[in-house]
N, C-alpha and C positions, 0 to 999 in steps of 0.2 A: 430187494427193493424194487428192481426193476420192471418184476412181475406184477407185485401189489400195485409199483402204477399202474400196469396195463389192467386190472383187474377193477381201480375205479375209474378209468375212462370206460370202458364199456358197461359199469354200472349206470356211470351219468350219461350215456347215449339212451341206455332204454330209459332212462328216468327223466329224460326234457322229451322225448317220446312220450312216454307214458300222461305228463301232465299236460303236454299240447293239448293229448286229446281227450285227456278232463275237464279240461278246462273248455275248451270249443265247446265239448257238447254243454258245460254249465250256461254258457252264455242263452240257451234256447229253453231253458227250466221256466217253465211257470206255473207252481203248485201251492199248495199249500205246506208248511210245516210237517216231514213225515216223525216227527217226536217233538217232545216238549222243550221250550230255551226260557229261560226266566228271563221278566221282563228287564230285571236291571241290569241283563248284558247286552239289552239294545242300543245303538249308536243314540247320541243324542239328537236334535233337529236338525244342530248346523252339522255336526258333523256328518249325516246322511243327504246335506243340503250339500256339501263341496265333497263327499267321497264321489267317484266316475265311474260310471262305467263301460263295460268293456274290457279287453285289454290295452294296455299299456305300460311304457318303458319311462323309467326313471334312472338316469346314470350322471357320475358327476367324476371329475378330475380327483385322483388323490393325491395331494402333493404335499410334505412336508420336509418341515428343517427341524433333524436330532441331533445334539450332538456326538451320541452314541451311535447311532445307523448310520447317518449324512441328509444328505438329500433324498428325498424319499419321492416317486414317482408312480401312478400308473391310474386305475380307474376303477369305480364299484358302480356295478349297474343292478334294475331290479327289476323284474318282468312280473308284471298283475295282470289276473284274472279275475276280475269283478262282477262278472257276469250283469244281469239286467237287475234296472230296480224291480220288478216283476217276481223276482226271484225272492222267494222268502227268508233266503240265506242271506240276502241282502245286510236287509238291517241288525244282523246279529254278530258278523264278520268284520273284520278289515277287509279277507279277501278271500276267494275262490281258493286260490292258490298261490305261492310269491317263491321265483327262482332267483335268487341271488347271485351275481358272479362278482367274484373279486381280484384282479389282478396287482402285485406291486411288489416293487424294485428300489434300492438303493442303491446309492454310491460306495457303501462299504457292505454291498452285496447280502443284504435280507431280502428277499423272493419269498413271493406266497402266491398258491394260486388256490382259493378254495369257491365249490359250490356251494348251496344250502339251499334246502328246497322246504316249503311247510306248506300242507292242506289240511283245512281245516275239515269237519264232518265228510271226508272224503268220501264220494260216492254217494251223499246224499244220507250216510250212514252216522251214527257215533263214534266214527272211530277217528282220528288224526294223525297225518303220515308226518314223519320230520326225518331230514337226512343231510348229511353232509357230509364230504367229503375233499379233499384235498393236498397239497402238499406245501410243506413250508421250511425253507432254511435258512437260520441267524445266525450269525457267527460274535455275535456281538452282547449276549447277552449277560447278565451280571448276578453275582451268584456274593451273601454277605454271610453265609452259614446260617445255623440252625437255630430254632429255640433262642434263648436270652443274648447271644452271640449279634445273631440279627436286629436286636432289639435297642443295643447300645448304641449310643452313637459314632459315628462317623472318627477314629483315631489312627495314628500313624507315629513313628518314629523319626523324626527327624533325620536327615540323610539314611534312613534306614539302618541308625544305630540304636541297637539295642541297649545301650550303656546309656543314652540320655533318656530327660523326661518327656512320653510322649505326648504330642501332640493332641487335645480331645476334642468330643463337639465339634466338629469340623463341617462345613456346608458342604454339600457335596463338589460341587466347581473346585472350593480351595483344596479338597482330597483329591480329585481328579489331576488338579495341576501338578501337586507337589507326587505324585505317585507319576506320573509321567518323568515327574524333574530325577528319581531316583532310581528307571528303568525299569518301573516294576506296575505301567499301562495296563499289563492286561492281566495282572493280579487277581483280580474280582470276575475275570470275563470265560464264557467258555460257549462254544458254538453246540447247535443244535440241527439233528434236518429230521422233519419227519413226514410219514406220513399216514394218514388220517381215513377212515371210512366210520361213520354212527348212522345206525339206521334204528328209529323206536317209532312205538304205537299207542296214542293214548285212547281209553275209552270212558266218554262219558257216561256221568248220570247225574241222579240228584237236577232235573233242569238244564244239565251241563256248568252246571256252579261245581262240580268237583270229576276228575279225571283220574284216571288208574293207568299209569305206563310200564313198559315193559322196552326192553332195549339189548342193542348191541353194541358194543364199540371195540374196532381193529385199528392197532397202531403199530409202526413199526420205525423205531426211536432210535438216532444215531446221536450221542452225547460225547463232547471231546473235548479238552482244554487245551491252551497253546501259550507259548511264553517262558521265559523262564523260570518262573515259580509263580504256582497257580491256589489258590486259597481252598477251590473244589479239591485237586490234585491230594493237597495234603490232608484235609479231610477224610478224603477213601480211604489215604494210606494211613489213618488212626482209626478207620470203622466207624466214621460218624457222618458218613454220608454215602449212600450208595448210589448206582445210575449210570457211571460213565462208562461209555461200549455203547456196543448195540443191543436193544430189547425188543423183543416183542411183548406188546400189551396187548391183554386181551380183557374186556370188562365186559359183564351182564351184570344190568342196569334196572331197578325197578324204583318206585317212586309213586307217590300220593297229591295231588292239587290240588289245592281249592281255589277256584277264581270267579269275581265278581264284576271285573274290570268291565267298563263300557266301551273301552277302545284300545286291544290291547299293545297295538304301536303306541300311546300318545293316550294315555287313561287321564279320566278326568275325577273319577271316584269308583270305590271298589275295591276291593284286596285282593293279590296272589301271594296265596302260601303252598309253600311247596316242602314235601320232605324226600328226597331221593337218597339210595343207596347203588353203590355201584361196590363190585366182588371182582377181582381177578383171581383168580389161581392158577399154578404150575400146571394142575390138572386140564384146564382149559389152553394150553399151547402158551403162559405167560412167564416170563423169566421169575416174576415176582409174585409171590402171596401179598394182596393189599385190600382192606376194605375201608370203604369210604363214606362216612354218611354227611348230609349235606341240609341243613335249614335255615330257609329264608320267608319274612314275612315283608311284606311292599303294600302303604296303603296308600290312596289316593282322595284328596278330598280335597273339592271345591268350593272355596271359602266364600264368596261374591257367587250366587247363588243368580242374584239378578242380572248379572253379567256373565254369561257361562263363563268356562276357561279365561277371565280377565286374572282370577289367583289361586291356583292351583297347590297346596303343599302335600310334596311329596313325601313321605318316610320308609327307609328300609332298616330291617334288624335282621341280622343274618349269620349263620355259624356250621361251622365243618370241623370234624373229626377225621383223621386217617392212620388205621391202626396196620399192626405186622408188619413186614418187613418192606417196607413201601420206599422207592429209589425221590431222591432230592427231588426231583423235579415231580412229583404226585402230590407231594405238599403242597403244591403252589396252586392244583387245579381243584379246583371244587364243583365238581357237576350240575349244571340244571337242566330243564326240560328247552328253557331258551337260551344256550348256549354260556359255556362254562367262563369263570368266571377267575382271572390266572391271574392268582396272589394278590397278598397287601402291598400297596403301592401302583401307580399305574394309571390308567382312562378311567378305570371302574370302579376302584375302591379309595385307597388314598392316595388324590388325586396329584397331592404337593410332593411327593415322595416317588424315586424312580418304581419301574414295573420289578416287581416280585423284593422288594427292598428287603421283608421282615417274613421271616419263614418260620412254620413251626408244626407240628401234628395236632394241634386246635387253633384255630383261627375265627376269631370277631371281628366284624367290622359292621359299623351303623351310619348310615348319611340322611341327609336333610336337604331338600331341595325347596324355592318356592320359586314356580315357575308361574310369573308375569308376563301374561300377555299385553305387546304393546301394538302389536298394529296387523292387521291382516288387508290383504290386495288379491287381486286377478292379476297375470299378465302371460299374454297370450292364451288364454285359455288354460292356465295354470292357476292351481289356489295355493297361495303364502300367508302362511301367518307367523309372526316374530314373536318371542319372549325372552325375556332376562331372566335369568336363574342364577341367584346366590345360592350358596349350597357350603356344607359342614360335614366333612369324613373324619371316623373317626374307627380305630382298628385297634388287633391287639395280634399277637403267634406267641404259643408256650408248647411246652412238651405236653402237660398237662390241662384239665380244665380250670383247674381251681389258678392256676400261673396266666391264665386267661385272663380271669377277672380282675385280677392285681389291676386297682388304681394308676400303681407308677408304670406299669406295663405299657399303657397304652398311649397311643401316639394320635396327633391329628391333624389338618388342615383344611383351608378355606378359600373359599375364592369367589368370579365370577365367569359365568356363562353366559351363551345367548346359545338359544333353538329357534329352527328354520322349519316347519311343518311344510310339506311342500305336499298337496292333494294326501294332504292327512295322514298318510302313511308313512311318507318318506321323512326320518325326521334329521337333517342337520343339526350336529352337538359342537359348540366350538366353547370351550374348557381354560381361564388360565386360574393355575391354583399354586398354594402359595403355603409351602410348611419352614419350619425351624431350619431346614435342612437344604431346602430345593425350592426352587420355583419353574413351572413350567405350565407350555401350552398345550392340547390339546386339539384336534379335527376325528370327531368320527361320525359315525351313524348310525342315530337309535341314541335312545334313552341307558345315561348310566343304569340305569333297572324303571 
Protein backbone atom coordinates (compact mmCIF):
# COMPACT_ATOMS: atom_id res chain seq x y z
CA UNK A 1 0.00 0.00 0.00
CA UNK A 2 2.54 2.16 0.99
CA UNK A 3 4.46 2.18 -2.11
CA UNK A 4 1.44 2.58 -4.49
CA UNK A 5 1.11 5.83 -2.39
CA UNK A 6 4.43 6.85 -3.02
CA UNK A 7 3.86 5.88 -6.62
CA UNK A 8 0.73 8.44 -7.11
CA UNK A 9 2.39 11.23 -5.50
CA UNK A 10 5.13 11.33 -7.81
CA UNK A 11 2.64 10.68 -10.58
CA UNK A 12 0.69 13.90 -9.63
CA UNK A 13 4.01 16.02 -9.04
CA UNK A 14 4.89 15.44 -12.92
CA UNK A 15 1.25 15.85 -13.69
CA UNK A 16 0.48 19.66 -12.00
CA UNK A 17 3.95 20.06 -13.71
CA UNK A 18 2.97 18.94 -16.81
CA UNK A 19 -0.36 21.06 -16.99
CA UNK A 20 1.18 24.28 -15.64
CA UNK A 21 2.92 24.25 -18.53
CA UNK A 22 0.11 23.58 -20.87
CA UNK A 23 -1.77 25.53 -19.86
CA UNK A 24 0.85 28.82 -19.60
CA UNK A 25 1.71 28.36 -22.96
CA UNK A 26 -2.37 27.97 -23.90
CA UNK A 27 -2.91 31.15 -22.47
CA UNK A 28 -0.59 32.91 -25.54
CA UNK A 29 -2.59 30.74 -28.62
CA UNK A 30 -3.97 32.77 -31.20
CA UNK A 31 -5.03 30.67 -34.24
CA UNK A 32 -7.23 29.39 -36.05
CA UNK A 33 -9.10 25.97 -35.39
CA UNK A 34 -6.25 23.11 -36.31
CA UNK A 35 -9.51 20.57 -37.11
CA UNK A 36 -13.13 20.68 -37.30
CA UNK A 37 -15.65 21.23 -33.92
CA UNK A 38 -19.39 21.40 -34.75
CA UNK A 39 -21.08 24.27 -34.40
CA UNK A 40 -23.58 22.88 -31.79
CA UNK A 41 -20.80 22.28 -29.28
CA UNK A 42 -20.16 25.99 -29.05
CA UNK A 43 -20.92 27.86 -25.74
CA UNK A 44 -23.87 29.83 -26.06
CA UNK A 45 -23.50 33.98 -25.86
CA UNK A 46 -24.11 34.35 -22.35
CA UNK A 47 -22.36 31.66 -21.46
CA UNK A 48 -19.05 32.95 -23.44
CA UNK A 49 -20.36 36.38 -22.11
CA UNK A 50 -19.48 35.22 -18.12
CA UNK A 51 -16.92 32.31 -18.85
CA UNK A 52 -13.15 34.17 -17.77
CA UNK A 53 -10.30 34.13 -18.83
CA UNK A 54 -7.09 33.17 -17.78
CA UNK A 55 -6.29 31.25 -14.98
CA UNK A 56 -8.00 30.88 -12.02
CA UNK A 57 -8.98 29.23 -8.60
CA UNK A 58 -12.34 28.20 -7.33
CA UNK A 59 -12.46 26.59 -3.85
CA UNK A 60 -15.23 26.19 -1.18
CA UNK A 61 -15.55 24.71 2.40
CA UNK A 62 -16.92 21.14 2.62
CA UNK A 63 -18.74 20.66 5.58
CA UNK A 64 -21.35 18.18 6.43
CA UNK A 65 -23.67 16.50 9.01
CA UNK A 66 -24.30 12.43 8.39
CA UNK A 67 -25.47 10.39 10.56
CA UNK A 68 -23.52 7.54 9.32
CA UNK A 69 -19.85 9.56 8.93
CA UNK A 70 -20.51 12.48 11.64
CA UNK A 71 -19.53 15.68 11.05
CA UNK A 72 -17.76 15.92 7.92
CA UNK A 73 -15.02 18.68 7.23
CA UNK A 74 -12.27 19.95 4.82
CA UNK A 75 -12.28 21.61 1.19
CA UNK A 76 -12.72 21.10 -2.74
CA UNK A 77 -10.67 23.45 -4.77
CA UNK A 78 -10.34 23.90 -8.79
CA UNK A 79 -7.68 25.33 -10.72
CA UNK A 80 -8.81 26.80 -14.67
CA UNK A 81 -6.96 27.44 -17.51
CA UNK A 82 -9.10 29.33 -19.82
CA UNK A 83 -6.64 30.58 -21.83
CA UNK A 84 -7.70 34.03 -24.14
CA UNK A 85 -10.90 34.64 -25.83
CA UNK A 86 -8.49 34.84 -28.93
CA UNK A 87 -8.05 31.44 -28.60
CA UNK A 88 -10.35 29.34 -30.78
CA UNK A 89 -10.47 26.64 -28.21
CA UNK A 90 -12.25 29.29 -26.39
CA UNK A 91 -15.56 28.98 -27.50
CA UNK A 92 -15.81 25.30 -27.85
CA UNK A 93 -14.40 24.37 -24.13
CA UNK A 94 -15.36 24.96 -20.50
CA UNK A 95 -11.69 24.88 -20.12
CA UNK A 96 -8.02 24.57 -21.24
CA UNK A 97 -7.61 22.40 -18.63
CA UNK A 98 -9.22 21.86 -14.62
CA UNK A 99 -7.07 20.31 -11.71
CA UNK A 100 -9.27 19.26 -9.07
CA UNK A 101 -8.23 18.81 -5.29
CA UNK A 102 -10.24 17.40 -2.79
CA UNK A 103 -9.54 17.07 0.75
CA UNK A 104 -12.06 15.60 3.71
CA UNK A 105 -12.33 14.24 7.20
CA UNK A 106 -14.96 13.15 9.71
CA UNK A 107 -15.55 12.72 12.98
CA UNK A 108 -16.04 8.91 12.70
CA UNK A 109 -12.93 9.03 10.61
CA UNK A 110 -13.80 8.91 6.58
CA UNK A 111 -10.54 10.63 4.78
CA UNK A 112 -10.28 11.06 1.24
CA UNK A 113 -7.63 12.79 -0.44
CA UNK A 114 -8.25 12.62 -4.37
CA UNK A 115 -6.81 14.56 -7.52
CA UNK A 116 -8.43 14.75 -10.91
CA UNK A 117 -7.15 16.40 -13.78
CA UNK A 118 -9.17 16.76 -17.43
CA UNK A 119 -7.71 18.55 -20.77
CA UNK A 120 -9.52 18.88 -23.19
CA UNK A 121 -7.97 18.64 -27.14
CA UNK A 122 -4.72 18.60 -25.34
CA UNK A 123 -1.83 20.00 -27.23
CA UNK A 124 -4.00 21.53 -29.55
CA UNK A 125 -4.52 18.01 -30.83
CA UNK A 126 -7.79 15.43 -30.76
CA UNK A 127 -6.86 13.66 -28.17
CA UNK A 128 -8.14 14.35 -24.25
CA UNK A 129 -6.19 13.53 -21.13
CA UNK A 130 -8.23 12.49 -17.82
CA UNK A 131 -6.65 11.27 -14.69
CA UNK A 132 -7.14 10.66 -11.35
CA UNK A 133 -5.88 9.66 -8.49
CA UNK A 134 -6.09 9.10 -4.83
CA UNK A 135 -6.72 7.69 -1.57
CA UNK A 136 -9.68 7.05 0.58
CA UNK A 137 -10.76 5.41 3.85
CA UNK A 138 -14.57 4.79 5.37
CA UNK A 139 -15.05 2.74 7.99
CA UNK A 140 -18.66 3.34 7.90
CA UNK A 141 -20.07 1.99 5.02
CA UNK A 142 -23.36 -0.10 4.57
CA UNK A 143 -23.60 -3.15 2.97
CA UNK A 144 -27.88 -4.60 2.54
CA UNK A 145 -26.85 -7.90 0.30
CA UNK A 146 -27.44 -8.88 -3.09
CA UNK A 147 -29.99 -9.03 -5.85
CA UNK A 148 -33.72 -9.24 -4.40
CA UNK A 149 -32.21 -9.27 -0.81
CA UNK A 150 -31.31 -5.58 -1.27
CA UNK A 151 -34.41 -4.76 -2.84
CA UNK A 152 -36.74 -5.70 0.14
CA UNK A 153 -37.39 -3.58 2.50
CA UNK A 154 -36.04 -2.54 5.46
CA UNK A 155 -37.05 -5.71 8.42
CA UNK A 156 -35.93 -6.84 11.56
CA UNK A 157 -36.89 -9.10 14.42
CA UNK A 158 -37.88 -7.79 17.28
CA UNK A 159 -35.30 -7.98 20.37
CA UNK A 160 -33.61 -10.01 17.79
CA UNK A 161 -35.89 -13.05 18.26
CA UNK A 162 -36.23 -15.31 15.83
CA UNK A 163 -39.55 -16.93 17.30
CA UNK A 164 -41.62 -13.61 16.87
CA UNK A 165 -43.21 -11.71 13.81
CA UNK A 166 -40.69 -9.53 12.15
CA UNK A 167 -40.84 -6.37 12.04
CA UNK A 168 -41.29 -4.93 8.00
CA UNK A 169 -41.12 -1.90 5.89
CA UNK A 170 -39.27 -0.19 8.35
CA UNK A 171 -37.66 3.58 7.50
CA UNK A 172 -34.48 3.53 7.76
CA UNK A 173 -33.92 5.90 11.32
CA UNK A 174 -36.54 3.36 12.92
CA UNK A 175 -34.01 0.29 11.65
CA UNK A 176 -31.17 2.07 12.73
CA UNK A 177 -32.57 2.68 16.22
CA UNK A 178 -33.92 -0.53 17.00
CA UNK A 179 -30.69 -2.28 15.57
CA UNK A 180 -28.67 -0.22 17.87
CA UNK A 181 -31.27 -1.02 20.81
CA UNK A 182 -30.33 -4.98 20.13
CA UNK A 183 -26.48 -4.63 19.85
CA UNK A 184 -26.19 -5.37 16.45
CA UNK A 185 -25.11 -1.18 15.14
CA UNK A 186 -22.76 -2.38 12.96
CA UNK A 187 -24.71 -5.33 11.22
CA UNK A 188 -24.98 -3.79 7.88
CA UNK A 189 -21.46 -1.75 8.15
CA UNK A 190 -18.13 -2.68 6.95
CA UNK A 191 -14.94 -0.42 6.30
CA UNK A 192 -13.09 0.18 3.20
CA UNK A 193 -9.49 1.95 2.38
CA UNK A 194 -8.33 2.29 -0.96
CA UNK A 195 -6.28 3.33 -3.23
CA UNK A 196 -6.87 4.71 -6.67
CA UNK A 197 -4.79 5.76 -9.95
CA UNK A 198 -7.09 6.06 -13.72
CA UNK A 199 -5.31 7.38 -16.40
CA UNK A 200 -7.48 7.27 -20.06
CA UNK A 201 -7.30 8.99 -23.45
CA UNK A 202 -10.02 10.00 -25.66
CA UNK A 203 -9.97 10.63 -29.46
CA UNK A 204 -12.11 12.53 -31.35
CA UNK A 205 -14.02 12.68 -34.50
CA UNK A 206 -16.94 12.88 -36.45
CA UNK A 207 -16.55 17.23 -35.52
CA UNK A 208 -15.68 15.98 -32.06
CA UNK A 209 -19.56 14.91 -31.56
CA UNK A 210 -18.18 11.41 -30.88
CA UNK A 211 -14.79 10.12 -28.94
CA UNK A 212 -13.16 6.65 -28.82
CA UNK A 213 -11.39 5.91 -25.15
CA UNK A 214 -8.96 3.79 -24.15
CA UNK A 215 -7.89 3.46 -20.33
CA UNK A 216 -6.14 2.25 -17.35
CA UNK A 217 -7.33 1.75 -13.88
CA UNK A 218 -4.90 0.50 -10.55
CA UNK A 219 -6.50 -0.22 -7.27
CA UNK A 220 -5.48 -1.59 -4.43
CA UNK A 221 -8.64 -2.36 -2.00
CA UNK A 222 -8.55 -3.18 1.76
CA UNK A 223 -12.38 -4.53 2.73
CA UNK A 224 -13.11 -5.59 6.45
CA UNK A 225 -16.11 -5.90 8.64
CA UNK A 226 -16.11 -5.37 12.50
CA UNK A 227 -18.93 -6.13 15.11
CA UNK A 228 -20.21 -8.77 16.30
CA UNK A 229 -22.10 -10.33 13.46
CA UNK A 230 -21.67 -8.74 10.27
CA UNK A 231 -24.40 -9.37 7.36
CA UNK A 232 -21.18 -8.98 4.61
CA UNK A 233 -19.32 -11.45 7.11
CA UNK A 234 -21.96 -14.10 6.67
CA UNK A 235 -22.61 -13.66 3.16
CA UNK A 236 -18.84 -14.84 2.29
CA UNK A 237 -19.29 -17.51 4.66
CA UNK A 238 -22.35 -18.89 2.20
CA UNK A 239 -20.40 -17.81 -1.18
CA UNK A 240 -22.68 -15.03 -1.95
CA UNK A 241 -20.68 -12.40 -1.79
CA UNK A 242 -17.04 -11.98 -2.35
CA UNK A 243 -14.30 -9.00 -1.71
CA UNK A 244 -13.29 -9.02 1.89
CA UNK A 245 -9.30 -8.94 2.31
CA UNK A 246 -7.19 -7.20 0.34
CA UNK A 247 -7.29 -6.93 -3.60
CA UNK A 248 -5.65 -5.73 -6.24
CA UNK A 249 -7.82 -4.44 -9.17
CA UNK A 250 -6.57 -4.06 -12.24
CA UNK A 251 -9.02 -2.72 -15.24
CA UNK A 252 -8.42 -1.86 -19.06
CA UNK A 253 -10.94 0.30 -20.06
CA UNK A 254 -12.28 1.07 -23.40
CA UNK A 255 -15.43 2.97 -24.44
CA UNK A 256 -17.57 4.88 -27.23
CA UNK A 257 -19.20 8.75 -26.94
CA UNK A 258 -21.25 10.66 -28.42
CA UNK A 259 -21.51 14.21 -27.26
CA UNK A 260 -23.34 17.25 -28.36
CA UNK A 261 -23.59 19.19 -25.15
CA UNK A 262 -22.86 22.98 -25.41
CA UNK A 263 -21.47 23.13 -22.00
CA UNK A 264 -20.28 20.24 -20.62
CA UNK A 265 -20.18 21.42 -16.82
CA UNK A 266 -23.85 23.02 -16.82
CA UNK A 267 -25.37 21.80 -20.54
CA UNK A 268 -28.08 23.67 -21.67
CA UNK A 269 -29.07 21.14 -24.93
CA UNK A 270 -27.30 18.32 -26.48
CA UNK A 271 -26.85 14.68 -25.52
CA UNK A 272 -24.00 12.50 -23.96
CA UNK A 273 -24.25 8.80 -24.63
CA UNK A 274 -21.82 6.88 -23.69
CA UNK A 275 -21.03 2.92 -23.92
CA UNK A 276 -17.84 1.78 -21.93
CA UNK A 277 -16.40 -1.53 -20.91
CA UNK A 278 -13.88 -2.11 -18.49
CA UNK A 279 -11.97 -6.13 -18.26
CA UNK A 280 -9.98 -7.07 -15.17
CA UNK A 281 -8.34 -10.44 -15.16
CA UNK A 282 -6.01 -12.67 -13.01
CA UNK A 283 -3.83 -12.42 -16.06
CA UNK A 284 -3.39 -8.71 -15.72
CA UNK A 285 -2.11 -8.74 -11.77
CA UNK A 286 -6.05 -8.76 -10.38
CA UNK A 287 -7.32 -10.99 -7.75
CA UNK A 288 -10.60 -11.14 -9.79
CA UNK A 289 -11.81 -12.09 -13.35
CA UNK A 290 -14.70 -9.20 -13.92
CA UNK A 291 -16.24 -7.63 -16.89
CA UNK A 292 -18.23 -4.65 -16.77
CA UNK A 293 -20.24 -3.02 -19.35
CA UNK A 294 -21.80 0.30 -18.64
CA UNK A 295 -24.67 2.63 -20.75
CA UNK A 296 -25.81 5.85 -20.22
CA UNK A 297 -27.79 8.35 -22.37
CA UNK A 298 -28.22 12.29 -20.80
CA UNK A 299 -30.29 14.82 -22.76
CA UNK A 300 -30.55 18.27 -22.44
CA UNK A 301 -33.03 20.61 -23.66
CA UNK A 302 -34.10 24.06 -23.27
CA UNK A 303 -37.50 24.66 -23.09
CA UNK A 304 -37.83 28.83 -22.94
CA UNK A 305 -35.96 29.21 -25.89
CA UNK A 306 -36.44 33.12 -25.60
CA UNK A 307 -35.09 33.12 -22.31
CA UNK A 308 -31.84 30.92 -22.37
CA UNK A 309 -31.33 28.62 -19.43
CA UNK A 310 -34.50 30.33 -17.66
CA UNK A 311 -35.85 26.04 -17.98
CA UNK A 312 -33.73 23.75 -18.62
CA UNK A 313 -35.16 19.64 -18.45
CA UNK A 314 -32.71 17.40 -17.86
CA UNK A 315 -33.10 13.36 -18.59
CA UNK A 316 -30.92 10.56 -17.85
CA UNK A 317 -31.44 6.53 -18.79
CA UNK A 318 -28.83 4.57 -17.83
CA UNK A 319 -27.79 0.77 -17.21
CA UNK A 320 -24.66 -1.55 -16.18
CA UNK A 321 -24.01 -5.11 -16.26
CA UNK A 322 -21.18 -6.96 -14.34
CA UNK A 323 -20.41 -10.47 -15.23
CA UNK A 324 -17.78 -13.39 -13.60
CA UNK A 325 -16.65 -13.67 -10.58
CA UNK A 326 -16.81 -10.02 -9.61
CA UNK A 327 -16.21 -9.03 -5.44
CA UNK A 328 -19.55 -6.99 -3.68
CA UNK A 329 -18.11 -3.96 -4.01
CA UNK A 330 -17.74 -3.98 -8.25
CA UNK A 331 -21.47 -4.15 -8.20
CA UNK A 332 -21.76 -0.94 -6.94
CA UNK A 333 -19.34 0.84 -9.55
CA UNK A 334 -20.35 1.58 -12.87
CA UNK A 335 -17.66 3.22 -15.01
CA UNK A 336 -17.82 6.37 -17.05
CA UNK A 337 -15.51 8.65 -18.90
CA UNK A 338 -16.63 11.45 -16.21
CA UNK A 339 -16.29 9.70 -13.35
CA UNK A 340 -17.93 6.54 -11.81
CA UNK A 341 -20.86 6.35 -10.60
CA UNK A 342 -21.26 4.20 -6.94
CA UNK A 343 -24.45 2.27 -6.71
CA UNK A 344 -28.31 2.80 -6.39
CA UNK A 345 -28.98 5.11 -3.63
CA UNK A 346 -26.84 7.93 -2.83
CA UNK A 347 -25.94 12.00 -4.32
CA UNK A 348 -26.15 10.46 -7.84
CA UNK A 349 -28.83 8.03 -8.43
CA UNK A 350 -31.52 7.45 -5.87
CA UNK A 351 -31.19 10.31 -4.02
CA UNK A 352 -34.00 9.41 -1.05
CA UNK A 353 -32.25 6.25 -0.35
CA UNK A 354 -28.83 5.65 1.63
CA UNK A 355 -25.41 5.24 -0.89
CA UNK A 356 -25.16 1.72 -2.33
CA UNK A 357 -28.77 0.81 -0.58
CA UNK A 358 -29.77 -1.96 -3.51
CA UNK A 359 -27.01 -4.02 -5.21
CA UNK A 360 -27.10 -6.31 -7.99
CA UNK A 361 -25.13 -7.56 -11.32
CA UNK A 362 -27.83 -5.29 -13.53
CA UNK A 363 -28.55 -2.01 -12.48
CA UNK A 364 -31.13 0.76 -13.88
CA UNK A 365 -31.68 3.87 -12.78
CA UNK A 366 -33.53 6.98 -14.69
CA UNK A 367 -33.84 10.81 -13.25
CA UNK A 368 -35.56 13.81 -14.21
CA UNK A 369 -34.32 17.07 -13.47
CA UNK A 370 -35.90 20.65 -14.43
CA UNK A 371 -33.52 23.05 -13.70
CA UNK A 372 -35.21 26.79 -13.18
CA UNK A 373 -33.24 29.57 -13.41
CA UNK A 374 -34.09 32.07 -10.90
CA UNK A 375 -31.63 34.79 -10.65
CA UNK A 376 -28.23 35.54 -11.85
CA UNK A 377 -25.56 38.50 -10.18
CA UNK A 378 -21.86 39.68 -10.21
CA UNK A 379 -20.17 40.04 -6.98
CA UNK A 380 -16.88 40.81 -6.87
CA UNK A 381 -16.11 40.18 -10.06
CA UNK A 382 -17.60 36.80 -9.75
CA UNK A 383 -20.63 35.52 -11.95
CA UNK A 384 -23.68 33.56 -10.07
CA UNK A 385 -26.51 32.26 -11.20
CA UNK A 386 -29.17 30.33 -9.12
CA UNK A 387 -31.68 27.58 -10.02
CA UNK A 388 -34.34 25.24 -8.48
CA UNK A 389 -34.27 21.90 -9.56
CA UNK A 390 -37.26 19.43 -8.82
CA UNK A 391 -35.99 16.09 -9.82
CA UNK A 392 -37.52 12.31 -9.88
CA UNK A 393 -35.08 9.04 -9.43
CA UNK A 394 -35.96 6.24 -10.15
CA UNK A 395 -33.67 2.51 -10.08
CA UNK A 396 -33.81 -1.05 -10.05
CA UNK A 397 -30.65 -4.15 -9.16
CA UNK A 398 -31.40 -7.94 -10.25
CA UNK A 399 -29.15 -10.86 -10.79
CA UNK A 400 -30.66 -10.73 -14.16
CA UNK A 401 -31.82 -8.45 -16.94
CA UNK A 402 -35.18 -9.49 -17.37
CA UNK A 403 -35.39 -9.15 -12.92
CA UNK A 404 -34.35 -5.60 -13.91
CA UNK A 405 -37.33 -4.76 -15.64
CA UNK A 406 -39.89 -6.23 -13.03
CA UNK A 407 -42.26 -3.30 -12.47
CA UNK A 408 -42.43 -4.28 -8.57
CA UNK A 409 -38.47 -4.19 -8.74
CA UNK A 410 -38.15 -0.74 -8.81
CA UNK A 411 -37.86 1.85 -6.29
CA UNK A 412 -37.94 5.69 -6.38
CA UNK A 413 -37.81 9.03 -4.99
CA UNK A 414 -38.24 12.85 -5.18
CA UNK A 415 -37.45 15.96 -4.07
CA UNK A 416 -35.84 19.42 -4.26
CA UNK A 417 -32.76 21.25 -5.26
CA UNK A 418 -31.08 24.36 -5.85
CA UNK A 419 -27.63 24.93 -8.28
CA UNK A 420 -25.12 27.77 -7.72
CA UNK A 421 -23.22 28.17 -11.20
CA UNK A 422 -20.39 30.14 -10.09
CA UNK A 423 -18.23 31.62 -13.47
CA UNK A 424 -20.17 28.80 -15.32
CA UNK A 425 -18.18 26.08 -14.47
CA UNK A 426 -18.17 25.57 -10.98
CA UNK A 427 -21.48 24.30 -10.27
CA UNK A 428 -22.95 24.07 -6.40
CA UNK A 429 -25.57 20.98 -6.00
CA UNK A 430 -27.53 21.30 -2.78
CA UNK A 431 -29.99 18.13 -2.86
CA UNK A 432 -32.95 17.23 -0.12
CA UNK A 433 -34.85 14.08 -1.37
CA UNK A 434 -37.28 12.17 0.12
CA UNK A 435 -38.20 8.13 -0.58
CA UNK A 436 -40.49 5.54 1.46
CA UNK A 437 -37.61 4.75 3.41
CA UNK A 438 -35.20 7.88 4.01
CA UNK A 439 -34.92 11.35 3.69
CA UNK A 440 -31.98 13.13 3.21
CA UNK A 441 -29.62 16.12 2.40
CA UNK A 442 -27.27 16.50 0.04
CA UNK A 443 -23.85 19.34 -0.62
CA UNK A 444 -21.81 18.43 -3.70
CA UNK A 445 -20.25 19.63 -6.79
CA UNK A 446 -21.32 19.35 -10.43
CA UNK A 447 -24.22 18.07 -11.80
CA UNK A 448 -26.01 14.78 -10.62
CA UNK A 449 -25.02 13.89 -14.52
Amino acid sequence: MYNFGVNILKFWIFTIAFVLGLGLQAQVVSDTLPFAISSIKKLSDEDLQNKKEGVYLTGIPDISVDPINGLGYGGEGSLFFNGKKSNPFFKYTPYNAELDIAVFNTTKNQRELMFVLDMPYIGRSPWRLRAEAGVETNPNLLYFGGDNRSMSGLSLYPNNDSLQVPLQNLSYSKYESLMNQTGLGMYNGYSKTEYILNVSMERSFWESKMRALVGLEMAQINMATSGPRSMLQEDAAKGLAYGLGKSNINFFQTGLIYDTRDLETDPSSGWFMELTNELSLKSFGSRYNINKVYFHANGYFDLLKLHPRAMILAVRVAGGHTSKDAPFFELQDQWSSEGSTEGLGGPNTLRGFKQSRFLGRVMTFNTVEMRCRVAQFGFLKQHFAISGVPFFDIGSVSDNLGGALVKANYRHSSGLGMRIAWNVNTILRFDYAISKEDKQFFFNLGHAF
